[in-house]
N, C-alpha and C positions, 0 to 999 in steps of 0.2 A: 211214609218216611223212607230215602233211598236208603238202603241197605248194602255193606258189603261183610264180609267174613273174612277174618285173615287165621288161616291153618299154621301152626307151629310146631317142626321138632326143634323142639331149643338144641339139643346135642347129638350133635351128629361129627360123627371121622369117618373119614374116606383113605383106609388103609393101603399101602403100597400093592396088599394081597386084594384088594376088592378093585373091581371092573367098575369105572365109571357109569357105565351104559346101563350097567344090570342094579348099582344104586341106585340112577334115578329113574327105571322102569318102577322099583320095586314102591320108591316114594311115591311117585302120582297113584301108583296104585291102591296104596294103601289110604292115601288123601282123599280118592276119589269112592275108595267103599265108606271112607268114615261119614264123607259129606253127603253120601244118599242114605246111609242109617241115621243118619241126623235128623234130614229132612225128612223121612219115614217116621218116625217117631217122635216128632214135634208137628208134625201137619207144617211142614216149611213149604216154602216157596221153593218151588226150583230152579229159578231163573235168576236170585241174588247171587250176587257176584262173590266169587272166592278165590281168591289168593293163595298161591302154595309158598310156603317160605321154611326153607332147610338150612338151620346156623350149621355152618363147618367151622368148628373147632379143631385148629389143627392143633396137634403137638410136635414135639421135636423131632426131627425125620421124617415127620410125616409127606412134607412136600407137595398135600392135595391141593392147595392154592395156586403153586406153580404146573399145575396139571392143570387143572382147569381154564389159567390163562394159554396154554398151548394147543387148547382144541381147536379148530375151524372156526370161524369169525363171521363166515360168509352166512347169513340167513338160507335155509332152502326149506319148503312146504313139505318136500313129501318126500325126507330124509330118512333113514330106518336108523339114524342114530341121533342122537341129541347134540343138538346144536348150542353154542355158547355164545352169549354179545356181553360185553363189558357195560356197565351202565352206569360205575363209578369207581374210585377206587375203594376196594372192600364189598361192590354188590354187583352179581354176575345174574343174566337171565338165561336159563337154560328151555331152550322151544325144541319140541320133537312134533308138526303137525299142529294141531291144536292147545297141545297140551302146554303148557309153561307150569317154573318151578324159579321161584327166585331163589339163589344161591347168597347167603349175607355170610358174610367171612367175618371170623373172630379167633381168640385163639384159648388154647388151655392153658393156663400159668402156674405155676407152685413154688409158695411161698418160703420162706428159710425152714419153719417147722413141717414142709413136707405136704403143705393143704392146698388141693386145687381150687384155681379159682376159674370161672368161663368169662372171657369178658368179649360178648356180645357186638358186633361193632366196631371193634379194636384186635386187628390182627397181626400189629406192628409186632418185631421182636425187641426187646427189651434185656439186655444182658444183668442190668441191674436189679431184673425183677427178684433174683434167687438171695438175694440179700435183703427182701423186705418182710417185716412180719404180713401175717394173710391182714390185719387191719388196716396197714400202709398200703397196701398191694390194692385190699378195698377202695380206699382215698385216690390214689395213683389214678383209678380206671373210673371213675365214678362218672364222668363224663361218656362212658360205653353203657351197658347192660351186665351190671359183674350181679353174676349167677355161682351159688355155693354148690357145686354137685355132689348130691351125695352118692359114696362109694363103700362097695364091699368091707367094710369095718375099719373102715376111716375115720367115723366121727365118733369113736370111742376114746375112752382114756384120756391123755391129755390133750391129744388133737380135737377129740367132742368138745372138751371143755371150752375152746380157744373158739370154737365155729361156736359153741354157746353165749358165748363173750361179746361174739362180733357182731351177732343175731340180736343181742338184748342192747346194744351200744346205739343210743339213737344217733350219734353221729356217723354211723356205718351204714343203720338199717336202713336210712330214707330214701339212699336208691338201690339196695340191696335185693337181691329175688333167690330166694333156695332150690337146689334144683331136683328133681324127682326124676330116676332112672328107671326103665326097663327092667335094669339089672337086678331090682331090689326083690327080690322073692313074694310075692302077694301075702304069704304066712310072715312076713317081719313086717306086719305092720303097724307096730309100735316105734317113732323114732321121735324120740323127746324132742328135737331140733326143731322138726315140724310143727308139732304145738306150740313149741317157742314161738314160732316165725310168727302162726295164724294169728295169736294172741300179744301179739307186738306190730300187726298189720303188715307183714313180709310176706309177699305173694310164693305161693308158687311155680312154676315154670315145669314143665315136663319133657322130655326127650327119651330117646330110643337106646341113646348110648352104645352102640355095636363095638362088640371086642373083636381084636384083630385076630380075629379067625376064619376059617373058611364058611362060607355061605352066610356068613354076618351081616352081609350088607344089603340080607330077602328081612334086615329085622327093622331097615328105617323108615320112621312114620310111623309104628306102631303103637306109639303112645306121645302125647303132646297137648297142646293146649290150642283151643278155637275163640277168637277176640272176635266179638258183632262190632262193627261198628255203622254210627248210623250218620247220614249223611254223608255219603261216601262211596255212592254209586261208582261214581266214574273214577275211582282213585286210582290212580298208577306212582307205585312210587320209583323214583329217580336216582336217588344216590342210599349211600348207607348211611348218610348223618338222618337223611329223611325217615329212613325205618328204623332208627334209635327216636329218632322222636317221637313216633307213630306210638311206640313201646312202650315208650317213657310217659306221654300223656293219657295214652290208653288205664297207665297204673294209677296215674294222679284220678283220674275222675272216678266215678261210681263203678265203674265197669268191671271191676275185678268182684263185682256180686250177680248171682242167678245167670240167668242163662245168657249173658253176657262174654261170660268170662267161662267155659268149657272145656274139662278135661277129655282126652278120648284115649282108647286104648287102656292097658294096663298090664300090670309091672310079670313079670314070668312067673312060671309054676316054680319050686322048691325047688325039686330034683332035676329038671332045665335050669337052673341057676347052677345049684352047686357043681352038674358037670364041666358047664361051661367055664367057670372057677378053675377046675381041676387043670381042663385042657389047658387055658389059660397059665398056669404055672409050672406046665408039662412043657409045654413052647419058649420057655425061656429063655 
């Protein structure tokens, strides 16, 4: 059976302070130890095909989307920087040599009560988005990948309860995905959300999440999620409606069970969390 694997950091920013070149050295690099510890430890093939796919999630100011379409356009083999081609609107292929990384553009949103949403796929700006509750905001994108990220003590109090709301709402959940950060301390790992999701059939999602700080962007790819798919040797995907689809039917079938559907990486230590917290509040 042909085999292909597609790699995910669901959540990825490309901060005004981070070096394009040195984000996406730091990505394949990190794609490229997780797929040979894989293959090591599963007796894998090393010749099925693998996919790198980095969501930029941009936020306000952020501007990485218009960076990225003002790279170099021209292909070159044996470039010492990475190269950029358009492949549709919303999915960019980034080649440095051999290497590739598809770039899928989406954006970060927040709702009237203050709750991020990721929607995967959809990185239009939207002025009306800050006037909708996060459930509308849900419906609004549902046609993208709307991802709940969770964040440093966000989904507490009334704002938990609301992502608990929207989590249990079968009209929200069915294309709904919760997202798993980086940022979340390995010792916090009780977050009621999560058991909501598993036990209402709400996948997970993983990403790296880098805060805009210095050296943050040696932390993309460090945790995400691995989709097998099978028949699917020769896939190349072509636009960004086609990797929301890839996404979306990957979740309808069986595949979000066993080694199908594969976490990698994992969330930071305690005390690398909360400084980075600190610096983070320091920088303001």
């Amino acid at each position: 059976m042909n085999t292909c694997r597609l790699w995910i950091d669901s959540h990825v920013h490309i901060y005004p302070i981070f070096s394009l070149n040195t984000s996406l050295d730091s990505a394949i690099h990190a794609f490229k130890r997780e797929t040979s510890q894989y293959n090591a430890s599963n007796f894998s093939n090393n010749k099925i095909k693998n996919i790198y796919v980095l969501c930029l999630n941009e936020c306000e100011k952020e501007k990485a989307h218009y960076r990225i379409s003002q790279l170099p356009q021209n292909m070159t083999s044996h470039s010492a920087h990475w190269i950029i081609s358009k492949l549709s609107f919303g999915l960019f292929m980034a080649k440095k040599g051999a290497d590739e990384i598809y770039l899928y553009l989406g954006r970060q949103r927040v709702s009237k009560e203050g709750i991020e949403l990721l929607t995967l796929g959809n990185s239009k700006i939207n002025s009306g988005d800050l006037n909708l509750t996060l459930g509308e905001l849900i419906k609004r994108y549902s046609n993208a990948i709307p991802v709940l990220p969770w964040g440093f003590g966000k989904w507490i109090g009334m704002r938990g309860k609301i992502v608990s709301d929207c989590i249990s709402d079968p009209e929200l959940n069915k294309d709904l995905w919760v997202g798993d950060s980086r940022t979340r301390p390995k010792l916090w790992f009780y977050v009621p959300q999560f058991n909501m999701a598993f036990n209402k059939g709400v996948p997970r999602f993983a990403g790296s999440d880098p805060l805009p700080l210095k050296d943050q962007e040696k932390q993309i790819c460090l945790f995400g999620n691995m989709f097998e798919l099978h028949n699917s040797a020769e896939l190349r995907i072509e636009s960004a409606d086609h990797m929301t689809g890839l996404i979306k039917s990957f979740r309808m079938s069986a595949g979000l069970q066993g080694r199908k559907y594969h976490q990698f990486g994992r969330p930071s230590g305690l005390i690398h969390s909360l400084c980075n917290q600190i610096k983070l509040r320091q920088s303001k």
